[in-house]
C-alpha positions as CSV (number, residue, x, y, z in Angstrom):
1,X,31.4,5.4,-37.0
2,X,31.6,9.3,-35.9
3,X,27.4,9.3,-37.0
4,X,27.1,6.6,-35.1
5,X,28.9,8.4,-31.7
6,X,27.0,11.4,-32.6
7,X,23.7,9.8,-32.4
8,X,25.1,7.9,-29.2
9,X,25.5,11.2,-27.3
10,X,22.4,12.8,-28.1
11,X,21.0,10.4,-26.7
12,X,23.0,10.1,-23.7
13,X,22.8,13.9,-23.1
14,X,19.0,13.9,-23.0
15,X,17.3,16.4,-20.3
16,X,15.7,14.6,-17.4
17,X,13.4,16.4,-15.2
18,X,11.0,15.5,-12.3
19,X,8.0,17.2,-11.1
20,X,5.9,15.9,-8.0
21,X,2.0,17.1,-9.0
22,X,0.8,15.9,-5.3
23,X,2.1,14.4,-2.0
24,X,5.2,15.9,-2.5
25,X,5.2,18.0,1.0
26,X,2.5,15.3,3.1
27,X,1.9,11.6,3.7
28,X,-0.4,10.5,1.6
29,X,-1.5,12.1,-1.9
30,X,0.9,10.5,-4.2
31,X,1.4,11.6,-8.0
32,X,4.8,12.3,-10.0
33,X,5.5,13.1,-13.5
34,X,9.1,12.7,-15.1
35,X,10.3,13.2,-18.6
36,X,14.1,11.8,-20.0
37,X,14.0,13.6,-23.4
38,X,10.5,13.3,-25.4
39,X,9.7,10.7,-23.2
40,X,6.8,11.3,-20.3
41,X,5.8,9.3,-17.5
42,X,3.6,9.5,-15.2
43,X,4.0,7.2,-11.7
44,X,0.8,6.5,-9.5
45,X,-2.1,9.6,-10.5
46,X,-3.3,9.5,-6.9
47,X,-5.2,12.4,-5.5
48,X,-4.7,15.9,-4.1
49,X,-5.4,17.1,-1.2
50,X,-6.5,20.5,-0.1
51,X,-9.0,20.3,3.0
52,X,-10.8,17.1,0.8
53,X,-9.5,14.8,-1.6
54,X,-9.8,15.8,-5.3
55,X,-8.1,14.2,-9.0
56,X,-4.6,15.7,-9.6
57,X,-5.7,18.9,-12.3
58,X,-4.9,16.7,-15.8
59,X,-5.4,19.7,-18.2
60,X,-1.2,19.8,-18.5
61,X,-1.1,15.8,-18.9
62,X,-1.5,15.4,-22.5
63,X,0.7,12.9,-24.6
64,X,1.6,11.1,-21.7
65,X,3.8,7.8,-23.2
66,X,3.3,5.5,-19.8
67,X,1.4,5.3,-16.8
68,X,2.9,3.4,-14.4
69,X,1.1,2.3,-11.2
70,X,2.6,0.9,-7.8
71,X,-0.4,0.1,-5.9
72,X,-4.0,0.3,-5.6
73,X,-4.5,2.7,-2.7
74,X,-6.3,5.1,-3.6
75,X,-4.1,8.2,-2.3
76,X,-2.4,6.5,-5.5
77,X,-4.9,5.9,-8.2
78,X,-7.9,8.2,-7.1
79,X,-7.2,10.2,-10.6
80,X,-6.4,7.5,-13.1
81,X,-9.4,7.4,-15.1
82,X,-9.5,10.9,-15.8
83,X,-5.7,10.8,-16.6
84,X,-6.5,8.1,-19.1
85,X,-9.1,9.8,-20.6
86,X,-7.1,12.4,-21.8
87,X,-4.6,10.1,-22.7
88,X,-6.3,7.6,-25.0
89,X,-3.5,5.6,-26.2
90,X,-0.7,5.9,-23.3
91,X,0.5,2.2,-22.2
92,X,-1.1,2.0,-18.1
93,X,1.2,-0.4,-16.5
94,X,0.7,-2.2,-13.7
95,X,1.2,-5.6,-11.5
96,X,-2.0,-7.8,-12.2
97,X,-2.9,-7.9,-8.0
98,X,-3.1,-3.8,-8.5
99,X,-5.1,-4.0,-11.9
100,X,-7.4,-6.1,-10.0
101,X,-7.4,-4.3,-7.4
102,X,-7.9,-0.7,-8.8
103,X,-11.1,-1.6,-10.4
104,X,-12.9,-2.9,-6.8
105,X,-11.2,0.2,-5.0
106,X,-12.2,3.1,-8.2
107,X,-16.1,1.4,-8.8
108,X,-16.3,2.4,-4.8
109,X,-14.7,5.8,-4.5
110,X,-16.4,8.9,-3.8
111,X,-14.0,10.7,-6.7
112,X,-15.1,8.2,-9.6
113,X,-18.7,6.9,-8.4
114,X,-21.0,9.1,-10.1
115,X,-18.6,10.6,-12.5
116,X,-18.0,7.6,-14.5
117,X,-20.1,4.7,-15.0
118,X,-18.4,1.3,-14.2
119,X,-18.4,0.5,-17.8
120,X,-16.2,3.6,-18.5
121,X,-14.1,2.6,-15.6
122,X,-13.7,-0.8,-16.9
123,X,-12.9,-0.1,-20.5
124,X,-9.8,2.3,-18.5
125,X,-9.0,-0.9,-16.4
126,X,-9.4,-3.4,-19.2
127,X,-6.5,-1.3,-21.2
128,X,-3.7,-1.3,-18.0
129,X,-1.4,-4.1,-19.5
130,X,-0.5,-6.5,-16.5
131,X,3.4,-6.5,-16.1
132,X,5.3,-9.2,-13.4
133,X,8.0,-8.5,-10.8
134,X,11.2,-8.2,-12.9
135,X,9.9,-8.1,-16.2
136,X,11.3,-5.9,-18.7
137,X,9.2,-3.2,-20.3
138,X,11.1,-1.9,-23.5
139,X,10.2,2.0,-23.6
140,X,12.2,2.8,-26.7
141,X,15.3,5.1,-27.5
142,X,17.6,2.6,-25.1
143,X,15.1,2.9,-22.0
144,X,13.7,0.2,-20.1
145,X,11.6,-0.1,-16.8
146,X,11.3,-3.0,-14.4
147,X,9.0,-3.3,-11.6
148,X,10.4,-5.0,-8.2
149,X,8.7,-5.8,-4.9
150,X,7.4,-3.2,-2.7
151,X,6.3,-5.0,0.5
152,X,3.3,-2.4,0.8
153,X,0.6,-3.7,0.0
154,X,-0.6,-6.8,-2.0
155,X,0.4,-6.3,-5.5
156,X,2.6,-3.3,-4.5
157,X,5.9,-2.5,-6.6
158,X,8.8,-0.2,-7.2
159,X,9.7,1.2,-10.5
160,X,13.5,1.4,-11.8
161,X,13.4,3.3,-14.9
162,X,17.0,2.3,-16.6
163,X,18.7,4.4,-19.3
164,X,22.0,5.1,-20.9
165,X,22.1,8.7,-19.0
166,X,21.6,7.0,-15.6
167,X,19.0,4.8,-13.6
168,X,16.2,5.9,-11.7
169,X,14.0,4.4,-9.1
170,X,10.6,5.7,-7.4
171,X,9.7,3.7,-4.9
172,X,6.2,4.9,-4.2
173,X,5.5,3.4,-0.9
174,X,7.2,0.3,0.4
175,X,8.2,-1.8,3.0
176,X,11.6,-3.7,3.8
177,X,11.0,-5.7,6.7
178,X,9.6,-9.1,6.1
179,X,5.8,-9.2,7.6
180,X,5.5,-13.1,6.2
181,X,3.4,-13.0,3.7
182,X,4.1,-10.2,0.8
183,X,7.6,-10.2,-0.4
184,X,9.3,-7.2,1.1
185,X,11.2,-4.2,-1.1
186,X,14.2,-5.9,-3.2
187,X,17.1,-3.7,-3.3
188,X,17.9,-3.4,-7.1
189,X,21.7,-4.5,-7.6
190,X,22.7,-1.1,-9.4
191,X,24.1,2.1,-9.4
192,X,21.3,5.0,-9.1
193,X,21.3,8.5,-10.8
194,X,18.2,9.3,-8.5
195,X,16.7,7.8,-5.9
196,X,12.8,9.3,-5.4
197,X,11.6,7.7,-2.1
198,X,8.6,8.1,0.2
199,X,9.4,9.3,3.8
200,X,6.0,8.2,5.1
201,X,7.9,7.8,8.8
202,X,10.9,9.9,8.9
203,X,11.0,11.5,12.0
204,X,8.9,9.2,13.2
205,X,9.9,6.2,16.1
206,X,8.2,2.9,14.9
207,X,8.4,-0.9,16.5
208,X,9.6,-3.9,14.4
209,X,7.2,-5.0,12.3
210,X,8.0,-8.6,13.0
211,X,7.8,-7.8,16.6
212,X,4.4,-6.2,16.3
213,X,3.5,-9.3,14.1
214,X,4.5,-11.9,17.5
215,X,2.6,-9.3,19.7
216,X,-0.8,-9.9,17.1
217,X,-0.4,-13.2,17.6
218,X,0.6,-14.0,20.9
219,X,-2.7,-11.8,22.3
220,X,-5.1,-13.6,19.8
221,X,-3.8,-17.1,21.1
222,X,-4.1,-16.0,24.8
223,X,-7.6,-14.8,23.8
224,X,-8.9,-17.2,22.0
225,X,-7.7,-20.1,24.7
226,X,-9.4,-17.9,27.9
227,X,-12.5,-19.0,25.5
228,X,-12.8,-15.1,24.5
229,X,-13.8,-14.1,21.0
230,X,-11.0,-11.9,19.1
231,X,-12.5,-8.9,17.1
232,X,-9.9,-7.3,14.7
233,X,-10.2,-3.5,13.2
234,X,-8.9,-3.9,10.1
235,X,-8.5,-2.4,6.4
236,X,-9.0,-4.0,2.9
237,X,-5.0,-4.1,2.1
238,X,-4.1,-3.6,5.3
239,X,-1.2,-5.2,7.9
240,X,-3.7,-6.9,10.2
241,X,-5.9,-8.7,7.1
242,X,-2.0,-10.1,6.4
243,X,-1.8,-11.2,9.6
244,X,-5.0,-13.2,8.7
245,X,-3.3,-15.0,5.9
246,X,-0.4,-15.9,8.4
247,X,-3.2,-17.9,10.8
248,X,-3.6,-21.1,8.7
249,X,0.5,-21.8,8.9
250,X,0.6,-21.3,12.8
251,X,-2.4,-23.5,13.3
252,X,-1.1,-25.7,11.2
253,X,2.5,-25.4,12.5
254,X,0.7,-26.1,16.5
255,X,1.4,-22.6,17.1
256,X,-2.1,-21.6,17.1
257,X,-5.4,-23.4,18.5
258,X,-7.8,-24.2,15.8
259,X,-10.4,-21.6,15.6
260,X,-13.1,-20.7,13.2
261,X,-11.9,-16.9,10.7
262,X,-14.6,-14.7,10.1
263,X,-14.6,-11.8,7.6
264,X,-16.8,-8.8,7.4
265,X,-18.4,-8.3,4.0
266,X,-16.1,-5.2,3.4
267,X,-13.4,-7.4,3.1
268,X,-14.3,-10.1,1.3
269,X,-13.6,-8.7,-2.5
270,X,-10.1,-7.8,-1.2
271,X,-9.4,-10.9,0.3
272,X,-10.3,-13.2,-2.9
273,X,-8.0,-11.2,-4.3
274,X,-5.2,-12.0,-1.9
275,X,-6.5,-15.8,-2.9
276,X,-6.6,-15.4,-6.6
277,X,-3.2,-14.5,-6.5
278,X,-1.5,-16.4,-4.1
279,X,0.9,-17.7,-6.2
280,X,2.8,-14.5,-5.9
281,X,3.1,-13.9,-2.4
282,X,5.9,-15.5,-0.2
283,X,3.4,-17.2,1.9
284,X,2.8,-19.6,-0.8
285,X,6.2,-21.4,-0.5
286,X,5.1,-22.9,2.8
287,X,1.6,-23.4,2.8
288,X,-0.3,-24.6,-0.6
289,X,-3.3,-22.3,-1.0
290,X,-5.9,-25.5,-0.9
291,X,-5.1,-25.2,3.1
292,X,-7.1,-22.2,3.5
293,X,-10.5,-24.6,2.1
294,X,-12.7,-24.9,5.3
295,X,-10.6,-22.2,7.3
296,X,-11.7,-18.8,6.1
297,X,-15.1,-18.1,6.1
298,X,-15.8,-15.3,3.6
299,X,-19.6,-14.6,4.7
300,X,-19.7,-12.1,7.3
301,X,-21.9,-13.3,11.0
302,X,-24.4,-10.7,11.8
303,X,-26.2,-9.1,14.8
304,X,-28.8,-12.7,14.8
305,X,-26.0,-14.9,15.5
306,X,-25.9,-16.2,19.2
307,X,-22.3,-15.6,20.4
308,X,-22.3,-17.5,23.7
309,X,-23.5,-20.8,21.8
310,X,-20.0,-20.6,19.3
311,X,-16.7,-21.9,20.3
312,X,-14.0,-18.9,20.1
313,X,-13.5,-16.9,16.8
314,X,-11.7,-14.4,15.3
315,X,-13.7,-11.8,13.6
316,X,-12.0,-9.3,10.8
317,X,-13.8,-7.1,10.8
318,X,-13.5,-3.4,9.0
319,X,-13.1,-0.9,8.7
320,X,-10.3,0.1,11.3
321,X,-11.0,3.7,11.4
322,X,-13.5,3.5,13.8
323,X,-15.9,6.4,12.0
324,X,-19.3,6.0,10.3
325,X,-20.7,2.8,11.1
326,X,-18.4,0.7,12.9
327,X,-18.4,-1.3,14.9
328,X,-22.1,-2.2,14.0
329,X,-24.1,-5.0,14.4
330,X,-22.5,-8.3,15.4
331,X,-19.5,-6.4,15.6
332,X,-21.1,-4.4,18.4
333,X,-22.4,-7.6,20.1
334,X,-19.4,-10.1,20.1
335,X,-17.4,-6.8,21.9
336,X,-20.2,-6.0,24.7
337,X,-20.7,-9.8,25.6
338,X,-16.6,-9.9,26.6
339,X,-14.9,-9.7,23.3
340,X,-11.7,-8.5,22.7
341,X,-10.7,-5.6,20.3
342,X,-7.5,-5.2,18.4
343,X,-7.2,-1.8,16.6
344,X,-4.3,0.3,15.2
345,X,-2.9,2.6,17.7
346,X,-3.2,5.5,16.0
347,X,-6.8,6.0,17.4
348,X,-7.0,6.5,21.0
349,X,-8.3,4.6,23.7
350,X,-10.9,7.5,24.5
351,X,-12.1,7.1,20.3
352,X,-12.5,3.5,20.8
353,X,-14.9,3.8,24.0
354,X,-17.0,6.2,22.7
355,X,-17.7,4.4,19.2
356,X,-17.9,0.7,20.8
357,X,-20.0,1.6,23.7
358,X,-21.2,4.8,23.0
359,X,-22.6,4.8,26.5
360,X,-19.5,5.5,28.4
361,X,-17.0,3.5,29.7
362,X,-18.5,1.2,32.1
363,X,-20.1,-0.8,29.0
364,X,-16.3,-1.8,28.0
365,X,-13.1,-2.4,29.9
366,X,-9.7,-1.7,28.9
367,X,-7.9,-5.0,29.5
368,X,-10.5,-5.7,26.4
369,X,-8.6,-3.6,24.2
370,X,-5.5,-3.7,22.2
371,X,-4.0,-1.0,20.2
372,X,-1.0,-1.8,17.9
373,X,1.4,-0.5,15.1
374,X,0.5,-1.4,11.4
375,X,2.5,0.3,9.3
376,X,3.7,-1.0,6.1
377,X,5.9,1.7,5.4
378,X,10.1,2.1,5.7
379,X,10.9,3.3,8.4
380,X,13.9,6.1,9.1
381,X,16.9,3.6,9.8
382,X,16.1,1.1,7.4
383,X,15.6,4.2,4.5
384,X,18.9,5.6,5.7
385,X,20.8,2.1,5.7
386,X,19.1,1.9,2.3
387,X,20.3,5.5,0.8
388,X,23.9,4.6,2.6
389,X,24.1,1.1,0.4
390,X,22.9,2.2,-2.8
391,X,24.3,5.8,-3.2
392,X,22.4,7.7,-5.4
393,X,24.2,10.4,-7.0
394,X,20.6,12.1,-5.9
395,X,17.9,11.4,-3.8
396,X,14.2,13.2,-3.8
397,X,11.9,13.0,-0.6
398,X,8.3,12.9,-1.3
399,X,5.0,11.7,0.5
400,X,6.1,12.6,4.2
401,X,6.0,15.5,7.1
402,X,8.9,18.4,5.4
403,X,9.6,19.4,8.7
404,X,11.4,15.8,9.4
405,X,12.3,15.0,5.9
406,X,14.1,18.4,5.7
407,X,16.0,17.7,8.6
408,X,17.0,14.2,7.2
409,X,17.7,15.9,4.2
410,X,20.3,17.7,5.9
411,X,21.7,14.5,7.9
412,X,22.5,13.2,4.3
413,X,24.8,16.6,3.8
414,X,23.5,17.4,0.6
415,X,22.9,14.5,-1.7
416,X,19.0,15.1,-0.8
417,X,15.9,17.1,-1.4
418,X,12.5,17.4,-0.4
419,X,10.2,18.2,-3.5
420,X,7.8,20.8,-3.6
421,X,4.5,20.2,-5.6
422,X,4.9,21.0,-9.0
423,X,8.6,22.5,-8.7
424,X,10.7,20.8,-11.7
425,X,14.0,19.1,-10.4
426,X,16.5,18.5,-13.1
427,X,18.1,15.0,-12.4
């Protein structure tokens, strides 16, 4: 029996150590690394960012044991295949909505097109082993990971790393207000030794997400019965392509007119993905996915398409950024013939006129244009109602402005720290 006890607290004594290799002082760039013993992880090998996106430097990222992944943005994956490639034998873990989605969003990227070939990038992709929303994955030596909902994005998850010296989560970036149609963040029902959380909005002053949501809706229905096409800026992944899911429910529920969807070809890979795995998104319990047969309409219109002969639409159309190219084509004409615009309010009113009309401001009014909140990320109360519930012993900001996360920091009087890139934290 004593052997046994001595092997039990070696065990338990084990070293754990963080170290954030990117996004741990910004929002965005996203890339940890954290060993309990012998054991390494690594959690979301996003990119780095120093004036232009780059892969996280993998030279010090040999005998990695796991990979785990919480979403497909890129800010979170952009350096996966060269992480894998040094690591030829790690177990990549990840949701099968993210595996999915990792291998459209990677073929496309700047920071793997050209490098790799897509048949390099699928032999990586091909060799992430697909994991569901509370499933156990045994990691040996009495340690055990679990991923739960995020609410970020489609796919999205949080990671709770359990061992006998304590548990661990790192949330990577989530949401836990319920937008409708992912599943938002599930608290885990546990004690935490760590908590390592994004601060994406700390510091920041943001409007319910259900109430944005009702907004959404309430101007496309006033829109689209004033006979006025609806033209919607939106990302692959993003809030407003949810809100696109949601439109099949309120027409169907009378809350919505029956109109015609329209997506631009830029989203349609993402959005057959949101279809191919519907089953696992809380949309599903009320609406059976055969309802969206007839309803979407996943070719995109184009510039030959007369707009005053069709009855009102709603055109999703991407991307939202409002650079490059867009809006283009029919994009261009559906707005200039009396359309209306809804973008994300993070781009001004004075961006949009100059990329829609590009001739001032006479060719575009501004009762045509909406600008709205669509974040998917926690805000300050709800984070601090979280931290306050679950009471980690620590808790590590990363993947936020330091200025405000230092301050909230402080607020939590010294149970929290903001992480410095590449400074080791012993937990």
């Amino acid at each position: 029996m004593s052997a046994v006890r001595a092997a039990d607290k070696r065990i338990y004594n084990r070293p754990i150590k963080f170290v954030s290799l990117a996004g741990g002082r910004e929002i965005g760039r996203h890339s940890h690394y954290l060993s309990i013993g012998k054991l390494k992880i690594l959690v979301d090998p996003g990119v780095q960012a120093n004036g232009h996106a780059r892969p996280i430097d993998v030279k010090d990222l040999h005998g990695l044991n796991f990979i785990f992944l919480t979403h497909a943005h890129l800010d979170h994956i952009g350096s996966l295949i060269d992480v894998m490639l040094v690591n030829p034998h790690t177990r990549v873990c990840a949701t099968r909505a993210t595996r999915a989605l990792a291998s459209i969003i990677l073929k496309k990227s700047n920071l793997t097109r050209g490098r790799y070939s897509e048949e390099e990038i699928d032999r990586c992709i091909n060799r992430i082993k697909t994991v569901h929303c509370e499933e156990e994955i045994h990691m040996g030596k009495g340690i055990y990971a679990r991923f739960i909902d995020a609410g970020h994005i489609l796919g999205s998850a949080s990671i709770v790393i359990c061992a006998p010296e304590g548990n661990i989560m790192i949330t990577g970036d989530f949401a836990t207000e319920d937008r409708g149609v992912l599943f938002p963040f599930r608290r885990p029902d546990m004690d935490l030794r760590a908590l390592i959380t994004e601060g994406s909005l700390v510091g920041l002053s943001m409007p319910s997400a259900a109430r944005e949501r009702d907004s959404f809706m309430s101007h496309l229905r006033g829109n689209i019965n004033e006979d006025r096409n609806v033209v919607v800026a939106a990302t692959p992944l993003g809030v407003f392509q949810e809100y696109a899911m949601l439109m099949p429910q309120l027409q169907q529920d009378g809350l919505l007119p029956s109109f015609p969807i329209f997506l631009n070809a830029n989203l349609r890979e993402a959005f057959k993905i949101y279809l191919r795995y519907y089953e696992s998104l809380a949309l599903a319990a009320k609406l059976p996915k055969e309802s969206f047969a007839g309803f979407m309409v996943l070719e995109p219109l184009d510039k030959k398409v007369d707009v005053s002969k069709m009855s009102p639409f709603c055109l999703i159309a991407g991307p939202s950024n409002l650079k490059w190219e867009f809006p283009n084509g029919f994009v261009r004409q559906v707005i200039m013939q009396g359309g209306y615009l809804i973008a994300d309010n993070r781009y001004t009113e004075s961006l949009i006129y100059r990329r829609v009309s590009r001739r001032g401001k006479d060719r575009i009014k501004p009762e045509q244009i909406m600008r709205m909140c669509s974040s998917n990320h926690v805000t300050e109360p709800d984070l601090n109602s979280l931290i306050d519930e679950m009471r980690p012993h620590k808790t590590v900001f990363v993947h936020g402005m330091p200025r405000s996360l230092r301050r909230f920091a402080r607020e939590l009087s010294g149970v929290a720290m903001v992480s410095r890139i590449k400074e080791f934290i012993n937990l």
